[in-house]
MOPAC internal coordinates of N, CA, C and O (Angstrom, degrees):
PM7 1SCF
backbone

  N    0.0000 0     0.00 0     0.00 0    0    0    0
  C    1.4459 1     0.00 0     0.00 0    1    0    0
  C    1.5300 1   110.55 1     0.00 0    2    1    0
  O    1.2310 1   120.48 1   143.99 1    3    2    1
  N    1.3406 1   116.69 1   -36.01 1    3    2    1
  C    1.6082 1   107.63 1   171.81 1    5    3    2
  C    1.6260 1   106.01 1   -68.82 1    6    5    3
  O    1.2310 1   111.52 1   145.06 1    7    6    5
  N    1.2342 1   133.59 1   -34.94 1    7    6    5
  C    1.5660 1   105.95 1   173.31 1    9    7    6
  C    1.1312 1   111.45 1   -66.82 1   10    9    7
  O    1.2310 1   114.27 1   149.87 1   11   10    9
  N    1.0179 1   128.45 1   -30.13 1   11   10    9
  C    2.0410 1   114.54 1   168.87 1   13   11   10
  C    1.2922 1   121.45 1   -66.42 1   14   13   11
  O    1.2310 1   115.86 1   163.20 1   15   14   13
  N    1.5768 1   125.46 1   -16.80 1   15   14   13
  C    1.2991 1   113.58 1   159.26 1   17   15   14
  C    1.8172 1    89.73 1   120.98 1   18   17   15
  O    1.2310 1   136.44 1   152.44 1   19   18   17
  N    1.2448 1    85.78 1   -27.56 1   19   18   17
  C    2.1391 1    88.84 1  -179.00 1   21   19   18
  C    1.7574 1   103.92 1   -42.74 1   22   21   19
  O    1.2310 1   122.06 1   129.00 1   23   22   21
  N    1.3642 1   113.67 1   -51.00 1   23   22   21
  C    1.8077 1   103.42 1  -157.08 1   25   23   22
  C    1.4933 1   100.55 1  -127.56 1   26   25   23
  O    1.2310 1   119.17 1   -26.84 1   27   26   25
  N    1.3686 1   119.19 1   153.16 1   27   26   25
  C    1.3499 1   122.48 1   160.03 1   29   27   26
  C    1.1257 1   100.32 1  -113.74 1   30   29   27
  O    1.2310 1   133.02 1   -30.13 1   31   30   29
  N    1.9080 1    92.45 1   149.87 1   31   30   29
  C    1.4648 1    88.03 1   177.08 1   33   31   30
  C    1.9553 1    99.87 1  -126.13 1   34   33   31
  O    1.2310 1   128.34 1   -14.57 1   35   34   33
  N    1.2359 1   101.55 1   165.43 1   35   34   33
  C    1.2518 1    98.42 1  -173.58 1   37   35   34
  C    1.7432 1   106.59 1  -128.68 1   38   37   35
  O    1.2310 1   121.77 1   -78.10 1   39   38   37
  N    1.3653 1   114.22 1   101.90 1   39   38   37
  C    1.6952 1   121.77 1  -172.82 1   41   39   38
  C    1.6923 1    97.38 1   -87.84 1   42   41   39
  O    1.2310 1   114.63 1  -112.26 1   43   42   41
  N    1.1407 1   127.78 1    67.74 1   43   42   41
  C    0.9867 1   117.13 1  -171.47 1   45   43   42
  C    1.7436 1   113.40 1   -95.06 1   46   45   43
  O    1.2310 1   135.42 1   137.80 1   47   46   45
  N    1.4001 1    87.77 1   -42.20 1   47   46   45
  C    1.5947 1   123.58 1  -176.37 1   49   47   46
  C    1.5544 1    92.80 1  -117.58 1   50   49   47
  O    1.2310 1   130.66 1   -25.10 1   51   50   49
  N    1.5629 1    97.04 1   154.90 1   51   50   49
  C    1.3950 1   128.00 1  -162.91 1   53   51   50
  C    1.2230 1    98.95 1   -62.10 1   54   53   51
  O    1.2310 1    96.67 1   144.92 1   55   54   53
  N    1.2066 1   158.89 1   -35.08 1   55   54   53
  C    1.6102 1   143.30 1   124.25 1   57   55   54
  C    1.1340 1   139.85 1   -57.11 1   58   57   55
  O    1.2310 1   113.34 1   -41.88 1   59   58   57
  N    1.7922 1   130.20 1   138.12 1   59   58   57
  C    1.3600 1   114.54 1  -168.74 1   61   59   58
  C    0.8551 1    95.79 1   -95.13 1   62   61   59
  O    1.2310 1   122.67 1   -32.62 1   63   62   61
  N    1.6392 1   112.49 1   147.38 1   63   62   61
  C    1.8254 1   133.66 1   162.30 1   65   63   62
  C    1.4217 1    97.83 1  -100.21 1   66   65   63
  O    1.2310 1   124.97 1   -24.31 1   67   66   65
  N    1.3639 1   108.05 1   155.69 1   67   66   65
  C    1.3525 1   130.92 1  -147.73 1   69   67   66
  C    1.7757 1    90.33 1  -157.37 1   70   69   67
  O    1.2310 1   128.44 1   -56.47 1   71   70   69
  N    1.1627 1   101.35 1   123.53 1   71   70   69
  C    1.5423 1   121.10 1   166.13 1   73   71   70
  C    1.5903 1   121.60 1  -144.67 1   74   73   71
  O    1.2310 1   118.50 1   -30.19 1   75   74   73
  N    1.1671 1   120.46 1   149.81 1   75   74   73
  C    1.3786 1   131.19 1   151.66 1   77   75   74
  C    1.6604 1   120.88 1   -28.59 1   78   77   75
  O    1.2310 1   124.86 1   -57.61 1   79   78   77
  N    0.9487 1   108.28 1   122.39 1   79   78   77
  C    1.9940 1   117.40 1  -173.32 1   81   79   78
  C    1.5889 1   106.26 1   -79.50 1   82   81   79
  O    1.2310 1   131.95 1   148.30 1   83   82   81
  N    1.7624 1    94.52 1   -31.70 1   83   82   81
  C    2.0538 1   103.05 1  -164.05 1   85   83   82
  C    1.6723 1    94.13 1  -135.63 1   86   85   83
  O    1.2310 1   128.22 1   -35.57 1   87   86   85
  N    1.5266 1   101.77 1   144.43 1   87   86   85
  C    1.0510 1    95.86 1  -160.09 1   89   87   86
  C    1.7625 1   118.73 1   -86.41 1   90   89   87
  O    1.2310 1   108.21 1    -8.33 1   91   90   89
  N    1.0811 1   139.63 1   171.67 1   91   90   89
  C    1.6476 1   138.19 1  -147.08 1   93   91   90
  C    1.4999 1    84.49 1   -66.56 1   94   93   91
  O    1.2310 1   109.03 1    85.83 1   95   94   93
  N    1.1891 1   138.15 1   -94.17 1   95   94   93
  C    1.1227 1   138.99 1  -145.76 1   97   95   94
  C    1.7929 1   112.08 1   -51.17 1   98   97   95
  O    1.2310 1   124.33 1   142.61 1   99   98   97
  N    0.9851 1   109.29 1   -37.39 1   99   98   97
  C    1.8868 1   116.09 1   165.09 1  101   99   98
  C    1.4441 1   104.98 1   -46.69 1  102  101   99
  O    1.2310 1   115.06 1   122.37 1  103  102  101
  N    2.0498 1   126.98 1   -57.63 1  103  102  101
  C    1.2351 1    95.64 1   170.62 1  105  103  102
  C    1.1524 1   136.10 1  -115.54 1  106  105  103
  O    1.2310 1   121.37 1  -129.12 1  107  106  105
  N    1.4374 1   114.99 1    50.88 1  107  106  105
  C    1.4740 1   142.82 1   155.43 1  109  107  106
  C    1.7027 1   107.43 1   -64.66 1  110  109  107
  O    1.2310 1   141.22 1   114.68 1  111  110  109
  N    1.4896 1    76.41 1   -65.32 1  111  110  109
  C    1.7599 1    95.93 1  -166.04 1  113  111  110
  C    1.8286 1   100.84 1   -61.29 1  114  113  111
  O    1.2310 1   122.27 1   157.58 1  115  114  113
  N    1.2215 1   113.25 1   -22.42 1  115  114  113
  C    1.5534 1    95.80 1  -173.01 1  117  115  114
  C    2.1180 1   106.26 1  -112.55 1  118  117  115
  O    1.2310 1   125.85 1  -176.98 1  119  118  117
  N    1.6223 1   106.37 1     3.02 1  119  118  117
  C    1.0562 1   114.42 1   150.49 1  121  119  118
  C    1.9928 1   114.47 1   -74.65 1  122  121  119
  O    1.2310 1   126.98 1   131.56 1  123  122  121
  N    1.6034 1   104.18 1   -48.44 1  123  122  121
  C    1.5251 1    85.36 1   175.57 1  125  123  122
  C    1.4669 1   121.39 1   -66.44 1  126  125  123
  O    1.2310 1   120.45 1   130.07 1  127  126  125
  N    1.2037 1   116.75 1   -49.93 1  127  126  125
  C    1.1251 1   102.58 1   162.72 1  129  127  126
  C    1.4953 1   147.09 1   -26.09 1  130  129  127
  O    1.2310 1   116.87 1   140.92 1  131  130  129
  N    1.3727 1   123.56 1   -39.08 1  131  130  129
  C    1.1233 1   145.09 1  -171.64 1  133  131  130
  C    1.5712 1    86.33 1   -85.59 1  134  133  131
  O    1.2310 1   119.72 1    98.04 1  135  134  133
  N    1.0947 1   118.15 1   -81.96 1  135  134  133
  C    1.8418 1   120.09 1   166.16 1  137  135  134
  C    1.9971 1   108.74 1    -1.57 1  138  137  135
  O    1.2310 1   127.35 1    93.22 1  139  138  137
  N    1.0551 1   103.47 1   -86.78 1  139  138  137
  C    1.3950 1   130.77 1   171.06 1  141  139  138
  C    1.3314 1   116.90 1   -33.23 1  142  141  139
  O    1.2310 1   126.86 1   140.19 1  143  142  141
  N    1.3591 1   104.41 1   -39.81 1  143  142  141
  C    1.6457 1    89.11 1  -170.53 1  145  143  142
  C    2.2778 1    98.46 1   -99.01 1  146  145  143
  O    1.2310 1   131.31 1   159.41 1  147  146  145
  N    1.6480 1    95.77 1   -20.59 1  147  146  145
  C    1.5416 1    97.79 1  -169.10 1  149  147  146
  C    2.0606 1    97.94 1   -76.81 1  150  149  147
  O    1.2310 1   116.27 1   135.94 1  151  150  149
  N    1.4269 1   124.69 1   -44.06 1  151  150  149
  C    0.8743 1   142.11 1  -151.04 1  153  151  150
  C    1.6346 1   109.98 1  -101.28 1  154  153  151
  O    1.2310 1   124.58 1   167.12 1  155  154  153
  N    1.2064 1   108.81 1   -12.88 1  155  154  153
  C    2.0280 1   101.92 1  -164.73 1  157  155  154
  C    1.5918 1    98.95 1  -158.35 1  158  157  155
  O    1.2310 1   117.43 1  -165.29 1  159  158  157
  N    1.1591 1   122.50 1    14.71 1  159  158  157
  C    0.7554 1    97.24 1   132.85 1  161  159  158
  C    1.5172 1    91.43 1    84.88 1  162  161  159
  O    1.2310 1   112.06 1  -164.47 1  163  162  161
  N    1.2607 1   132.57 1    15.53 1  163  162  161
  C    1.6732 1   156.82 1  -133.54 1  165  163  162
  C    1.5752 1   106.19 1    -0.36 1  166  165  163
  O    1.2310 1   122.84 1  -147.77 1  167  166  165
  N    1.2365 1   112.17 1    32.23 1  167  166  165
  C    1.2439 1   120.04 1   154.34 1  169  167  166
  C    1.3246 1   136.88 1   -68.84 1  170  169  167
  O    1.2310 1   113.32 1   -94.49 1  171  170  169
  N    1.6197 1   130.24 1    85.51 1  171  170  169
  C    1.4655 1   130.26 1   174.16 1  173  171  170
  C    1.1980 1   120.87 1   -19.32 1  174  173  171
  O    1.2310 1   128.30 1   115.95 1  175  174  173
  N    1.6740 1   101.61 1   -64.05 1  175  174  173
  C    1.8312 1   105.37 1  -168.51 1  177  175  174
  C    1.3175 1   106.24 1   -60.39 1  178  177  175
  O    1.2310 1   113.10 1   125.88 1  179  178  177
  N    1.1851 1   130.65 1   -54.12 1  179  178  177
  C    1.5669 1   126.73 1  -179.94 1  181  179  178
  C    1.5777 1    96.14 1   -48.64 1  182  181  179
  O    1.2310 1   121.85 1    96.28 1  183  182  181
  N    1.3042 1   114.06 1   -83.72 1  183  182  181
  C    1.6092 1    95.70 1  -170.01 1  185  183  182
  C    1.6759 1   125.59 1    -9.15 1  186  185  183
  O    1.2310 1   126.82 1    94.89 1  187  186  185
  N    1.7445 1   104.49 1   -85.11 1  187  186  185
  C    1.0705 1   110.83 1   152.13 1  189  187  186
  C    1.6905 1   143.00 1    -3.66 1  190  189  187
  O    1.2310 1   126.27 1   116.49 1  191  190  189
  N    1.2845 1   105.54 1   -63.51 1  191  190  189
  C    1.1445 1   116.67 1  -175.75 1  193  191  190
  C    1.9068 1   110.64 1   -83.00 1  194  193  191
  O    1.2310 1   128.46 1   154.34 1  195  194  193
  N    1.4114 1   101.31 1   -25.66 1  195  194  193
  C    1.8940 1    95.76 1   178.79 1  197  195  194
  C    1.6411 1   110.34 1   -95.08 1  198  197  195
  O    1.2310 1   124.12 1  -178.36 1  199  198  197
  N    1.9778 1   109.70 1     1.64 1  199  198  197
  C    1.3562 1   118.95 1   153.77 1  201  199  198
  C    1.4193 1    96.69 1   -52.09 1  202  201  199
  O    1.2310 1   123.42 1    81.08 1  203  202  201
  N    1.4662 1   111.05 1   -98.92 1  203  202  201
  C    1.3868 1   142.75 1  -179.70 1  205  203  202
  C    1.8344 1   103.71 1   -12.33 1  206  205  203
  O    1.2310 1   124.17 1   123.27 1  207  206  205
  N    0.3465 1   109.61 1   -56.73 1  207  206  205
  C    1.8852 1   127.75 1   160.61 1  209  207  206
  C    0.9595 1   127.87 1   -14.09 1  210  209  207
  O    1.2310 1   130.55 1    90.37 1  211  210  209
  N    1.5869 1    97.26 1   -89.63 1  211  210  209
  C    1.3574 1   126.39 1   149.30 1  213  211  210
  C    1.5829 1   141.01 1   -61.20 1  214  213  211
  O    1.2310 1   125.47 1   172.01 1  215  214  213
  N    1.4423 1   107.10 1    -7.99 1  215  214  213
  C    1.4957 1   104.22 1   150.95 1  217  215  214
  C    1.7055 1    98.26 1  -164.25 1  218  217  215
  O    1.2310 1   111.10 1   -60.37 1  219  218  217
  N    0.9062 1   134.35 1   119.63 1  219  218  217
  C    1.6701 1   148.85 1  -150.28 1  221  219  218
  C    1.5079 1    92.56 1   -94.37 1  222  221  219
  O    1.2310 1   120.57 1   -48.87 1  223  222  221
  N    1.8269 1   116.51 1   131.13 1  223  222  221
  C    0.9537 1   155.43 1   171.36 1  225  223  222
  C    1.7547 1   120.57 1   -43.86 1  226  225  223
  O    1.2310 1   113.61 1   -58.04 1  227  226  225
  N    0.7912 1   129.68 1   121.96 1  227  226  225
  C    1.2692 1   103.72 1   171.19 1  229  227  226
  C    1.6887 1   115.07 1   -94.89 1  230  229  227
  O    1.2310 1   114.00 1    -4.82 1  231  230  229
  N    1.4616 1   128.96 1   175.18 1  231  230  229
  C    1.3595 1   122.90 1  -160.67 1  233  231  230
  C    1.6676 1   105.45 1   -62.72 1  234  233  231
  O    1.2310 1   128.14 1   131.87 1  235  234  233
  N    1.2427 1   101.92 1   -48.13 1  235  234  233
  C    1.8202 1   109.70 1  -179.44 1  237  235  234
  C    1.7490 1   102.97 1   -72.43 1  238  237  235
  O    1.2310 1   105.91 1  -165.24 1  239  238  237
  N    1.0748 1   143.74 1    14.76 1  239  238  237
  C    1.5106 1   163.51 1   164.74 1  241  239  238
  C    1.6541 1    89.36 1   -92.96 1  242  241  239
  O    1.2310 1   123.96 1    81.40 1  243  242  241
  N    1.3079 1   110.01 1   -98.60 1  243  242  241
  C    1.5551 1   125.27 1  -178.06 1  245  243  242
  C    1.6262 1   105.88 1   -20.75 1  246  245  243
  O    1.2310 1   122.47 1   130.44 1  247  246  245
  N    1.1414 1   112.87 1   -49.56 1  247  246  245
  C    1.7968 1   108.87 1  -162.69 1  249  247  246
  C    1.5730 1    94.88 1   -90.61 1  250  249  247
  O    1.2310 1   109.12 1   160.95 1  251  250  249
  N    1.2871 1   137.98 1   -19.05 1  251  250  249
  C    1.3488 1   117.81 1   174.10 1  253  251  250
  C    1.3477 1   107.04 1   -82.68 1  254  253  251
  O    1.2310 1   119.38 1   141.76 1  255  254  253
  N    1.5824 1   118.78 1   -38.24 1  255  254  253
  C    1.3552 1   106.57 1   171.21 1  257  255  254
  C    1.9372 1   123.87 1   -51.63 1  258  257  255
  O    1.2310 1   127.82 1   156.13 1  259  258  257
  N    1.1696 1   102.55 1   -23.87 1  259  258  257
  C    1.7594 1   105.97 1  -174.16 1  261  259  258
  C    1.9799 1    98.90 1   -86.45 1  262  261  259
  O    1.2310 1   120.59 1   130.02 1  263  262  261
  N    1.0999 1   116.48 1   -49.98 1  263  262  261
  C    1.0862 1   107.87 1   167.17 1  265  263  262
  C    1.8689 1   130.71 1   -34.80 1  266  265  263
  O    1.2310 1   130.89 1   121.19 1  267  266  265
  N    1.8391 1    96.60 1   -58.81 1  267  266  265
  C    1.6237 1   111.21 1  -177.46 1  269  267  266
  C    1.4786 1    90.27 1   -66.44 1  270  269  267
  O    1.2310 1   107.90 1   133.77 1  271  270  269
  N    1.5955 1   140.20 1   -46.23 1  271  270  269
  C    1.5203 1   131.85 1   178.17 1  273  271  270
  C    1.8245 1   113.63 1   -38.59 1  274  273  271
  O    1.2310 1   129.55 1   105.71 1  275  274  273
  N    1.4849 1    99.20 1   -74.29 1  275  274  273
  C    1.7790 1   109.59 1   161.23 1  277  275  274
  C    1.6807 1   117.07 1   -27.63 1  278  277  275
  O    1.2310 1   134.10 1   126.49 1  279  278  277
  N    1.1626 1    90.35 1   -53.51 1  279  278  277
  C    2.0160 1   100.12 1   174.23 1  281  279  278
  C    1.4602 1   104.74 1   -65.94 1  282  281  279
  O    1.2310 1   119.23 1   118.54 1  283  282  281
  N    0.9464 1   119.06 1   -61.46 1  283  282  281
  C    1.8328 1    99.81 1   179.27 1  285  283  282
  C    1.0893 1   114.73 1   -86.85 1  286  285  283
  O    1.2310 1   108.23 1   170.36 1  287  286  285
  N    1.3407 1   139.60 1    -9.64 1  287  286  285
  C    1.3959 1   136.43 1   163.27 1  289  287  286
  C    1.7476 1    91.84 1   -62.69 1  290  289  287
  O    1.2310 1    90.25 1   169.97 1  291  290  289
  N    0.9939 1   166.91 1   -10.03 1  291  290  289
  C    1.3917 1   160.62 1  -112.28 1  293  291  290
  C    1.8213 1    98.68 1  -161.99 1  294  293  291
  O    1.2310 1   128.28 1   130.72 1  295  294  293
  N    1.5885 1   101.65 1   -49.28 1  295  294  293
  C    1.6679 1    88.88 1  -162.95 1  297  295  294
  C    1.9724 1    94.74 1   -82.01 1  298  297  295
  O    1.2310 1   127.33 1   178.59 1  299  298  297
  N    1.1903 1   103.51 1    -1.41 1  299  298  297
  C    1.6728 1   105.47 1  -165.82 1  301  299  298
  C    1.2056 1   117.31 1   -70.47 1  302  301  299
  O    1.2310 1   118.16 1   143.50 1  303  302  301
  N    1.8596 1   121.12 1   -36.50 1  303  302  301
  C    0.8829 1   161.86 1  -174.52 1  305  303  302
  C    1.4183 1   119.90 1   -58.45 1  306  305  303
  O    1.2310 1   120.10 1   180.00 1  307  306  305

């Protein structure tokens, strides 16, 4: 994974540390993506909805999701 650029490692000290190169949410966002466009068709709501599906929300789940919706329905604008 460090020749692909995924991890650095640092031999500095008599054990190697090993970290992330890009940070979590960079390859989230370009794992969903890839998801989205191979799987749905780059359709959100489908995504979304065969989440929800596939493992069911709970009520305090449900209301943060409508909130973060309101929040980017808002900064889009």
């Amino acid at each position: 994974m460090t020749d692909k650029g995924l991890l650095r490692r640092n031999d500095e000290h008599r054990a190697h540390i090993y970290e992330a190169s890009v940070p979590q949410v960079q390859t989230q966002r370009a794992l969903v993506s890839d998801l989205l466009d191979r799987a749905f068709e780059g359709s959100a709501a489908n995504l979304i909805m065969q989440a929800l599906a596939s493992k069911p929300a709970s009520a305090q789940e449900l209301s943060r999701i409508r909130r973060l919706l309101d929040e980017y329905e808002q900064s889009t604008r």
